[in-house]
C-alpha positions as MATLAB code, in Angstrom:
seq = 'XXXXXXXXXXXXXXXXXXXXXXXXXXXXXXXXXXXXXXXXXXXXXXXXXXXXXXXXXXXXXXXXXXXXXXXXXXXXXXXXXXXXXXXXXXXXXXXXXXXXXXXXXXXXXXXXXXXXXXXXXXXXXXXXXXXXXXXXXXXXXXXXXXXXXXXXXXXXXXXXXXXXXXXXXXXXXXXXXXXXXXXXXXXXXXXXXXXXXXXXXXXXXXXXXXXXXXXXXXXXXXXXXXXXXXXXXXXXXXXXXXXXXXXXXXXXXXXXXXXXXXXXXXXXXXXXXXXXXXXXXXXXXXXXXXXXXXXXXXX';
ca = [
       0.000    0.000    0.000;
       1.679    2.997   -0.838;
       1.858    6.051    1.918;
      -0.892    8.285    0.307;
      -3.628    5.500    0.471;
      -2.522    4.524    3.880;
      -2.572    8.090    5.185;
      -6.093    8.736    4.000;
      -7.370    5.446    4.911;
      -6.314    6.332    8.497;
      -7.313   10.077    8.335;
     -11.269    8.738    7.255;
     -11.402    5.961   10.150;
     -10.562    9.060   12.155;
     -12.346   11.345   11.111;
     -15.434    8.733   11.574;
     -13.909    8.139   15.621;
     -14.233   11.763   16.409;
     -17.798   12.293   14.085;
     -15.663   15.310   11.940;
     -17.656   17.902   10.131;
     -14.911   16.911    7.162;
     -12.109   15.234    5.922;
      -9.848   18.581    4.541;
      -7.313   17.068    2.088;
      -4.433   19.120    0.834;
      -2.735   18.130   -2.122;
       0.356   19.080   -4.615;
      -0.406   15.896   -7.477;
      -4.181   15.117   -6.492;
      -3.145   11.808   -4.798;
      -4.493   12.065   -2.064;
      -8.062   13.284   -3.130;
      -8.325   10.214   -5.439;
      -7.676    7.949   -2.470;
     -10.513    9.056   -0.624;
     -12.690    9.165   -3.159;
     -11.863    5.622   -4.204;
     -12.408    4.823   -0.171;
     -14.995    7.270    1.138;
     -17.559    4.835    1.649;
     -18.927    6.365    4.930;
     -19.958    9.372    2.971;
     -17.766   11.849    5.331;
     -17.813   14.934    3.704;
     -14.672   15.781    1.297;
     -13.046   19.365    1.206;
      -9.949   19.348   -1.242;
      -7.227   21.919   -1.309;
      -4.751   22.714   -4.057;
      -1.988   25.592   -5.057;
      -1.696   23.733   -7.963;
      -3.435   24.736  -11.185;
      -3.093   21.891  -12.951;
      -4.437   19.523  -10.212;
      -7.215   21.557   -8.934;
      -8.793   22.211  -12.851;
      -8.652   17.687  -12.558;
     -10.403   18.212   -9.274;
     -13.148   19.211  -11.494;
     -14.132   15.636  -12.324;
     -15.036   15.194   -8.346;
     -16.849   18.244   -8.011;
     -20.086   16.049   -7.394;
     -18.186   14.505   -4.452;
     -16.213   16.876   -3.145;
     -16.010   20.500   -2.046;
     -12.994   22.634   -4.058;
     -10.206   25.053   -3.147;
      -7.952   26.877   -5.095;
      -5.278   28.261   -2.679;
      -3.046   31.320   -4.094;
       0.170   30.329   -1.834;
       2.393   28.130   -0.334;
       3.680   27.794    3.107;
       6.615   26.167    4.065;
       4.994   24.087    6.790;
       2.429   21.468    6.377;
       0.542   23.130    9.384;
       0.353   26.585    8.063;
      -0.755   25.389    4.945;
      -3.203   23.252    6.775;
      -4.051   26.760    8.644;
      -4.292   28.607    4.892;
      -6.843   26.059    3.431;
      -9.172   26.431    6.894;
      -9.586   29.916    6.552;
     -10.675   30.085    2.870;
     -13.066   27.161    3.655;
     -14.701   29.329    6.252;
     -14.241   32.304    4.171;
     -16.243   30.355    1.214;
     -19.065   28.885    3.688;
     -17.439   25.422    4.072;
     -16.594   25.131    7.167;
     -17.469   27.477   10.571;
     -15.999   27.872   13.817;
     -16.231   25.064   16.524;
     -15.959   22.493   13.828;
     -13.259   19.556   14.621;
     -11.961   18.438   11.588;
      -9.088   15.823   10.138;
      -6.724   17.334    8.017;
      -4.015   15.433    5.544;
      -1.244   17.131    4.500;
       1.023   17.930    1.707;
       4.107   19.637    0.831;
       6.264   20.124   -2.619;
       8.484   17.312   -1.120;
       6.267   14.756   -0.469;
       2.262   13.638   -1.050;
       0.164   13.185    2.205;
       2.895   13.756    4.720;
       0.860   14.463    7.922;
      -2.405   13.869    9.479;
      -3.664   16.289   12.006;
      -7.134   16.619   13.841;
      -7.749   20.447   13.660;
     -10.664   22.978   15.391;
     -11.606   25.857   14.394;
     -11.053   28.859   16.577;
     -12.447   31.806   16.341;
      -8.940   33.466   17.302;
      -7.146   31.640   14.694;
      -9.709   33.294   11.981;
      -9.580   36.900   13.371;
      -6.266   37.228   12.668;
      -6.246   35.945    9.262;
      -6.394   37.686    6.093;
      -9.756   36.445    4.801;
     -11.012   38.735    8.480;
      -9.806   41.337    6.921;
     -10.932   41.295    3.229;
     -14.227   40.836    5.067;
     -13.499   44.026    7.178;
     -13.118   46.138    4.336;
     -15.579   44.607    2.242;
     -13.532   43.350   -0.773;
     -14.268   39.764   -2.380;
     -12.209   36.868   -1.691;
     -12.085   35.739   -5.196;
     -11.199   39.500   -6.344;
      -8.432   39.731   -3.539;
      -7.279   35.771   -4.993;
      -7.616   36.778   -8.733;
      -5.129   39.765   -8.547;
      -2.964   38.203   -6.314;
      -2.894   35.355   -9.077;
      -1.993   38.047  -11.752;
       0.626   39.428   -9.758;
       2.301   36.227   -8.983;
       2.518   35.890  -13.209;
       3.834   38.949  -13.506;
       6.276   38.264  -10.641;
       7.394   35.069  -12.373;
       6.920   35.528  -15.885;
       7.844   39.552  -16.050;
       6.853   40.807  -19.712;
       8.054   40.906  -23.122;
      11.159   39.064  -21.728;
      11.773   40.939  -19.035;
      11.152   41.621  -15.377;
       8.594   44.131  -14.403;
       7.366   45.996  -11.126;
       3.942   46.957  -10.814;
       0.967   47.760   -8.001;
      -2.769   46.970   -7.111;
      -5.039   48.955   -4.752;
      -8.219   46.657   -3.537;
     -10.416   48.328   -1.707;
     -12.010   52.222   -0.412;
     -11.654   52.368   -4.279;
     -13.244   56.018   -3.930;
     -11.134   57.268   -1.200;
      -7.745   56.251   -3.118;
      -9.045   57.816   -6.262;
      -8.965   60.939   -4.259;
      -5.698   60.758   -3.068;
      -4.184   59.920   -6.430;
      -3.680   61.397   -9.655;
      -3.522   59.890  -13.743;
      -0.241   59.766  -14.797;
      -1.551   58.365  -18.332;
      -4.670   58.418  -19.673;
      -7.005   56.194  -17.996;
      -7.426   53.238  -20.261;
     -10.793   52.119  -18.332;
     -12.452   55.298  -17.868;
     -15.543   55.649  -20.336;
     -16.059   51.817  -19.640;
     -19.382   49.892  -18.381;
     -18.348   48.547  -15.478;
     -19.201   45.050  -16.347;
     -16.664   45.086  -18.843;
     -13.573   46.066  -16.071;
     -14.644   43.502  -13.765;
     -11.182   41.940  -12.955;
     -11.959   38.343  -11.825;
     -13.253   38.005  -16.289;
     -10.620   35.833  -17.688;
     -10.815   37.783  -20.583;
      -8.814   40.753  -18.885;
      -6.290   39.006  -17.697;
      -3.829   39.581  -20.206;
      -4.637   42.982  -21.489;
      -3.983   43.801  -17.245;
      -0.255   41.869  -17.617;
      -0.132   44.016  -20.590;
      -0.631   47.269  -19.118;
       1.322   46.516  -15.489;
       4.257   47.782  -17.785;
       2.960   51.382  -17.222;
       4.083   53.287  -14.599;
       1.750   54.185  -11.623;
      -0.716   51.657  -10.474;
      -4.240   49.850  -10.654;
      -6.881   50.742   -8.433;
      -9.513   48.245   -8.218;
     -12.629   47.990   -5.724;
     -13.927   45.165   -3.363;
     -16.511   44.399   -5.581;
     -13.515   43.951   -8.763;
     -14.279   46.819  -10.716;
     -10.732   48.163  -12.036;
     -11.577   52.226  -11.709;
      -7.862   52.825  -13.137;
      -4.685   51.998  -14.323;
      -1.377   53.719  -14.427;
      -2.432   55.696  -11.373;
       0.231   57.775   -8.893;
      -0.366   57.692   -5.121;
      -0.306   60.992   -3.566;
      -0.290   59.736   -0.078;
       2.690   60.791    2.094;
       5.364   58.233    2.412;
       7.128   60.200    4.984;
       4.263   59.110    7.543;
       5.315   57.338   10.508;
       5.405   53.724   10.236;
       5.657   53.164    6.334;
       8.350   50.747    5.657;
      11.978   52.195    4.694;
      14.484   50.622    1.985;
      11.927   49.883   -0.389;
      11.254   51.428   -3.269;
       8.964   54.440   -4.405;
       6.282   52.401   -5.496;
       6.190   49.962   -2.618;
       6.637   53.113   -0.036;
       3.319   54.768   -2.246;
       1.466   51.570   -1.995;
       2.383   51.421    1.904;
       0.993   54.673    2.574;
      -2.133   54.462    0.619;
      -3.033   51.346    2.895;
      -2.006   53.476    5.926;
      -4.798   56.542    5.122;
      -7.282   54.428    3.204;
      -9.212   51.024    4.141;
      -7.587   48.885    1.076;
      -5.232   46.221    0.991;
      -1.913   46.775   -1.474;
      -0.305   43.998   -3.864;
       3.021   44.903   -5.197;
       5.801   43.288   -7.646;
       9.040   44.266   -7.661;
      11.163   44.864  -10.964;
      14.125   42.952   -8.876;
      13.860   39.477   -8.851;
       9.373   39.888   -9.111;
       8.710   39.201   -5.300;
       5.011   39.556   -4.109;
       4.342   41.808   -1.075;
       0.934   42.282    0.386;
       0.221   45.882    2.270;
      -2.281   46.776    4.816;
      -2.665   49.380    7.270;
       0.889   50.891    6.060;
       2.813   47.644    6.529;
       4.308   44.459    4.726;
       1.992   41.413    6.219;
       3.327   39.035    3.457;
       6.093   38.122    1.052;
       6.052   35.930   -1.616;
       8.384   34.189   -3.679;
       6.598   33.589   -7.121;
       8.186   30.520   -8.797;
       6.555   28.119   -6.405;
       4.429   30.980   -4.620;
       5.967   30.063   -1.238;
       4.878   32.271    1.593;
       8.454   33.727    2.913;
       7.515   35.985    5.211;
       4.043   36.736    7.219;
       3.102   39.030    9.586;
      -1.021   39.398   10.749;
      -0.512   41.140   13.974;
      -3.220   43.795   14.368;
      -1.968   47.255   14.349;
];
């Protein structure tokens, strides 16, 4: 029997021990969610979780039998990405606090490499990041889609090269008025259902136009209100990260006077920061979107 069938066989008599509310599976190849469908024949109910593209668009086949996730990140621990894939199942109505659930494991080094019973807490949740998307009302799958697009960027750069670039999400109108066009604003004069940034459709033409200067501001709901945009917050103000560059200093203090989160690139080497409230919570390496560096204390 090899270790992946073993692990979930063990994780589903478990799970059926301590009457789970689910059986959360993470996986890198899909392994591990094929096992327990193959074996699932107590009917516990499946939650599968994936930063893989590949493997979650052959989840698809299950989606009858299980419930999907699409994570944007990596950790470096098996826990924290056991800890990642709990919060977006709450976040997406999957699972809710007080629920005691079995978790499987996986990392980039190895397919169902832990098995962990897990509750959720309601103080685990508050500090994550989903809590705050909530806070200040912008969509999970807007916040996920641009973080996506700036991962490409981060890792594929543009026309051969790397490139640096910015996103606002969030208090769309208040960052509009503390910002200025530096170009002409190629979405102005457009319905709004045709800037929505979670269409497909978009995705390129916004990879396309991160080579601007300035940056995008989009709202919670996804509507992109501009592109090549300049921040006219003070990056002076106490607080906003030094050693960084101008953009990353802009997008700091925007976060710091407005209630919007802040996804930068940078032109060296394309890592992934995350903003809020003035300060770096997250950095990410965008080859194999690994978490480096995480920090959700309140402020």
């Amino acid at each position: 029997m090899e270790v992946p069938e073993a692990v979930v066989k063990a994780g589903m008599g478990l799970a059926k021990n301590i009457n789970a509310t689910a059986l959360l599976l993470l996986t890198e190849t899909g392994e591990t969610v094929r096992q327990a469908v193959k074996h699932n024949k107590a009917g516990i109910p499946l939650i599968a979780a994936t930063p893989r593209e590949n493997t979650y668009k052959n989840f698809q086949e299950w989606r009858d039998r299980i419930q999907l996730i699409r994570l944007p990140t990596r950790r470096a621990s098996g826990i924290g990405q056991i800890g990642d894939a709990v919060a977006s199942a709450v976040a997406k109505g999957l699972l809710k606090e007080d629920d005691l659930i079995v978790a499987i494991g996986s990392t980039l080094m190895r397919e169902a490499d832990s098995l962990v019973v897990y509750e959720v807490k309601k103080e685990i949740l508050d500090r994550s990041l989903y809590a705050y998307l909530r806070k200040i009302g912008v969509k999970q799958d807007v916040f996920e889609t641009i973080l996506g697009i700036a991962l490409e960027i981060g890792r594929e750069g543009r026309g051969g090269r790397l490139i640096g670039t910015a996103f606002i999400i969030g208090d769309s109108e208040a960052v509009m008025e503390n910002s200025k066009q530096l170009i002409l604003n190629p979405f102005e004069g457009q319905d709004e259902d045709e800037r929505i940034i979670t269409n497909p459709d978009l995705r390129e033409s916004i990879k396309e136009l991160a080579q601007l200067d300035g940056v995008f501001v989009v709202s919670g709901d996804g509507v992109i209100e501009a592109a090549g945009r300049y921040l006219t917050a003070n990056t002076r103000a106490e607080g906003i990260p030094r050693g960084l560059g101008a953009r990353h200093a802009a997008v700091g203090a925007a976060t710091a006077t407005t209630n919007s989160l802040g996804i930068t690139v940078s032109q060296s080497g394309g890592i992934v920061r995350i903003f809020k409230k003035g300060q770096i919570i997250m950095t990410i390496e965008p080859r194999r979107r690994i978490i480096l560096r995480e920090e959700l204390k309140e402020r």
